[in-house]
N, C-alpha and C positions, 0 to 999 in steps of 0.2 A: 288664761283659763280655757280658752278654747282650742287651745290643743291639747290640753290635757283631758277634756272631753273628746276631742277626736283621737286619741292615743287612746282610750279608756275603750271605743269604740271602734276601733281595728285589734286592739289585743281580745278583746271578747267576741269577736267574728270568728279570729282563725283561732281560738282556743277550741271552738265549737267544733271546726273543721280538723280540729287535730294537726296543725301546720307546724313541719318543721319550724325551726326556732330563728334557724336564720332567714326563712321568709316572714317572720313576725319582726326582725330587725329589719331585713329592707321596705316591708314596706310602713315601717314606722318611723322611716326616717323620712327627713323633708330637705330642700336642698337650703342652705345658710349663705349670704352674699357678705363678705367684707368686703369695702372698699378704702381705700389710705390714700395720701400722699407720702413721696419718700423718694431719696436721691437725687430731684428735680422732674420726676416725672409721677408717674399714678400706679397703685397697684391694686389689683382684685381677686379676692380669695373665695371660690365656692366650693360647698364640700357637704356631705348629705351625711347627717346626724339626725337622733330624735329631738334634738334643742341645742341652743345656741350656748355656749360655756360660757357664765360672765368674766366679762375682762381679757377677753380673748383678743381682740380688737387691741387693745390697748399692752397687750405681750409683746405682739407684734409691732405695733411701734416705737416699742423702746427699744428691739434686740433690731430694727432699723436703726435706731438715732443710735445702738451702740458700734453698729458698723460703721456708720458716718464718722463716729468720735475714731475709729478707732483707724481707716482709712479711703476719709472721703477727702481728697486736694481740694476742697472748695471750703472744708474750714480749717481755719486759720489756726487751730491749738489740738486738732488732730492730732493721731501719735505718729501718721505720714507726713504729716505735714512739719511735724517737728524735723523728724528724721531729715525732711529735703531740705531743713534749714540749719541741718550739722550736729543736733542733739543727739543721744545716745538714748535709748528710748526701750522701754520694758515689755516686751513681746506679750500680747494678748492671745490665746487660741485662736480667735478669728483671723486676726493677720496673719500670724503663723501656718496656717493652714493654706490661705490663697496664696502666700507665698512661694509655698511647698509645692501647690499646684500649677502655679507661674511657674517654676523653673523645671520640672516635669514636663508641662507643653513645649517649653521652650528647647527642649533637648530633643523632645519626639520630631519637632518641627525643625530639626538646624537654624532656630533661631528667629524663626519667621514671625513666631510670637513673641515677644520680648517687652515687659514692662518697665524695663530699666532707661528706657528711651526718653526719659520723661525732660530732658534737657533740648530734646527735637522737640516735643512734643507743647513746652511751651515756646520754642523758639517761632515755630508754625503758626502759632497761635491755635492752636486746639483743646489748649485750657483756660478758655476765656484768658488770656492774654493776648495781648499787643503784637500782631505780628511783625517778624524782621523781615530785612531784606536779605532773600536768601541766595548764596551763591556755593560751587561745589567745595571752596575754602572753608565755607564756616560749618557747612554741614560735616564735614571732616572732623573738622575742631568737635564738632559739638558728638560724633561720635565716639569720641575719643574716649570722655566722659562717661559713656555708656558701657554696660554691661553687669553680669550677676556677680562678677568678682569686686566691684567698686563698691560691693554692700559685704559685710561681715554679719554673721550669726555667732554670737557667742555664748552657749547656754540658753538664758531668758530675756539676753539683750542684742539689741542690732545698733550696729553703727555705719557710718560712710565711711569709705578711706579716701575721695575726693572731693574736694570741697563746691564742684559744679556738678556732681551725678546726684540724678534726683528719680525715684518709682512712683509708678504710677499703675495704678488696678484699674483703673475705668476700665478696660476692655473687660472684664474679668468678675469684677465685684456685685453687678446686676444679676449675673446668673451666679454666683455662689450667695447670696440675697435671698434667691427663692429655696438654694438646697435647705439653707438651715429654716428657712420657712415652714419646708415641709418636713423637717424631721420635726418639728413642733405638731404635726398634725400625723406625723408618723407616732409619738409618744402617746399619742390622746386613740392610741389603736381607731382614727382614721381610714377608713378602706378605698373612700372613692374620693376624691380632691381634685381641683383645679388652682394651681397658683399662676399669676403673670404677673410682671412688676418689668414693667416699660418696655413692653415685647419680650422680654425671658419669658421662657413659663417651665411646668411640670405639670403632669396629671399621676394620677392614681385610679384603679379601678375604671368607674365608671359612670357615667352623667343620671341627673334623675331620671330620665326617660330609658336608662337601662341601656346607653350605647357607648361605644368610645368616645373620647371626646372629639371634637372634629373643631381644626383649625384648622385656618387659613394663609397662604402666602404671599404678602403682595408683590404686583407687578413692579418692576422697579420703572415707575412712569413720573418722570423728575419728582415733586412731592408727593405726590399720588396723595392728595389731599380726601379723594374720594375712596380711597382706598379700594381699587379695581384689584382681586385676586386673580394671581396664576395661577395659582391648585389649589386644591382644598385638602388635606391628610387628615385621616384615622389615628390618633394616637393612643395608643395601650402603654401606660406604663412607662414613659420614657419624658424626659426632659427637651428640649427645642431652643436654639438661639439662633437668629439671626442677622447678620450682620449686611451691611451695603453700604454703597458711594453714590446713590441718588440723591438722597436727602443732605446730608452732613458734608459742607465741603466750605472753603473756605477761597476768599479772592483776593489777588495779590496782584497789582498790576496788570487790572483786565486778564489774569490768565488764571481760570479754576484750577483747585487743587482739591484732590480726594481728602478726607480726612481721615485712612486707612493711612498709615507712615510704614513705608520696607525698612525694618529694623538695620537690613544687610544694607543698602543703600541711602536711607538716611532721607531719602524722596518718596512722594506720596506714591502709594503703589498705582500702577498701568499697567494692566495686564488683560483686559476686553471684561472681568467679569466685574456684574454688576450688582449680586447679590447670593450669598452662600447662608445656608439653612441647615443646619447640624442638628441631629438626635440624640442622644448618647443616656446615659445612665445619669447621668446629673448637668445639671445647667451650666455649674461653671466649667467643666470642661467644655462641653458645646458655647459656651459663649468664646470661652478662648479659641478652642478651633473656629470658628465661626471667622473671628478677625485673622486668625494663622492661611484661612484660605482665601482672605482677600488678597494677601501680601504673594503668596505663592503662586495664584493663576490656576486656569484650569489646569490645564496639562501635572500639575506638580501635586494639586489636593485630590488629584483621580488617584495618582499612587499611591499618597499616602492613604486615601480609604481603601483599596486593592487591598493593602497590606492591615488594616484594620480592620475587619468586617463587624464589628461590636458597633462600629459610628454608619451613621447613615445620614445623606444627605442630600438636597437639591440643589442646585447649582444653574444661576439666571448670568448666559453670557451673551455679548454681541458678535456676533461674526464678524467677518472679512465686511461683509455687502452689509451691517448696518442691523442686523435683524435679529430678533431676540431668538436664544438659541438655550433649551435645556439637556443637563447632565441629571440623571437620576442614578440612587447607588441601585444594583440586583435587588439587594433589600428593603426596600422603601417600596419599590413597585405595587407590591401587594395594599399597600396600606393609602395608595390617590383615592381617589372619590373623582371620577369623573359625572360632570352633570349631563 
């Protein structure tokens, strides 16, 4: 009731004033906070409407739990999870889709992103599995197994043609998560939005206070539990993933391993960088490149953006002598926030 007295009470001010129409929408909108769980981690939706749409909240978490059903490895009757246990399995739009976008990165990058690895990737122990003990014979073996051709597309079904190759979306499925997120608040002619769902995010428009939205970069300072930022960006319009090897790693006989895996090499990547930050036009390509330039190095994700100038990106590496060292694209520049 009492917004509908304060709505009643901004429309009859600027009627008085004669106010274009679309400054009687901005400023009759107020900004709306979802928050969720989902994936294993937490998601937060703000976005400035004149009211909150019922059941909005709860759209959103069932076209999550249908992501999940459809391919999350963490359950058991999943239609991925079938699929990695030899089933022949009926293609949904969503799968279909990150798939289609899986093997498009994977070609942009020579392979550097690759979800077909998923027979490394529990051998590793990177899917809450049991790690082995790993040597350059069985890493072999276990690429053998890998690759886009060991999966068949058939019309509205997929199959394996090997009985140890198994896919895996994690890298990929967090930020294609938020896109269809926001096409849900793109249908509902949404103008200004913020989504993030476990450091993915996207924005639209603009914040209640009428500016871009401004996020943050962490330092990659082992858990950085305090979350100390390296920059701060202006984002207009564009989707953000970031991926790193500070946090997520895994220990095997007193020797750390990244939990980034080189597709081409079958080994956790090593290559000095320690955190890469994509922009792009939708999440899940930025979430893919995100992990494509962990695997690559700097040297290899500078060209590739050279040759992209639509992705932009920051780039947290260690030198020779130990010392944090950044890569910014020409196009990002504009858009730091120095304090």
């Amino acid at each position: 009731m009492r917004n509908s007295i304060l709505l009643i009470v901004i429309i009859s001010f600027f009627a008085c004033t004669n106010a274009p129409k679309n400054e009687v929408a901005e400023s009759a909108a107020t900004e709306i906070v979802i928050k969720g769980e989902a994936q294993g981690t937490t998601y937060t939706i703000k976005y400035l409407a004149e009211e909150y749409e019922e059941g909005l909240k709860e759209h959103f978490d069932q076209l999550l739990d249908d992501i999940d059903m459809s391919m999350s490895t963490y359950v058991p009757n999943s239609k991925i999870s079938r699929l990695n246990a030899g089933d022949t399995i009926e293609l949904d739009d969503l799968f279909l889709e990150v798939y289609n976008l899986s093997y498009s990165i994977n070609k942009k990058t020579d392979g550097a992103f690759d979800p077909t690895i998923g027979p490394l990737i529990k051998a590793w122990g990177f899917d809450f599995a049991n790690p082995q003990k790993m040597d350059s014979a069985l890493v072999a073996s276990l690429l053998e197994s890998s690759g886009f051709d060991k999966f068949i597309v058939d019309g509205k079904q997929m199959y394996r043609t090997n009985d140890a190759a198994r896919i895996n979306f994690n890298a990929v499925a967090q930020g294609y998560s938020v896109d269809v997120m926001a096409k849900i608040l793109d249908q509902m002619k949404v103008e200004n939005y913020y989504i993030e769902l476990g450091g993915e995010l996207k924005v639209k428009g603009k914040n209640k206070f009428g500016d871009w939205w401004i996020i943050g970069i962490d330092r990659p300072d082992g858990k950085n539990l305090k979350r100390n930022l390296a920059q701060r960006i202006s984002l207009e319009n564009s989707a953000m993933a970031t991926s790193g090897n500070y946090r997520k790693f895994y220990e095997i006989d007193g020797k750390r391993y990244s939990h980034t895996l080189n597709p081409i090499t079958g080994f956790p990547a090593e290559n000095g960088l320690l955190s890469t930050t994509v922009i792009a036009d939708d999440c899940g390509t930025a979430d893919a490149l995100a992990t494509a330039f962990m695997v690559m190095g700097k040297e290899k994700s500078v060209n590739y953006l050279g040759q992209h100038p639509n992705v932009k990106a920051y780039l947290i590496f260690s030198s020779k002598g130990g010392e944090y060292e950044t890569y910014v694209t020409p196009n990002l520049e504009q858009y730091l926030l120095n304090d």
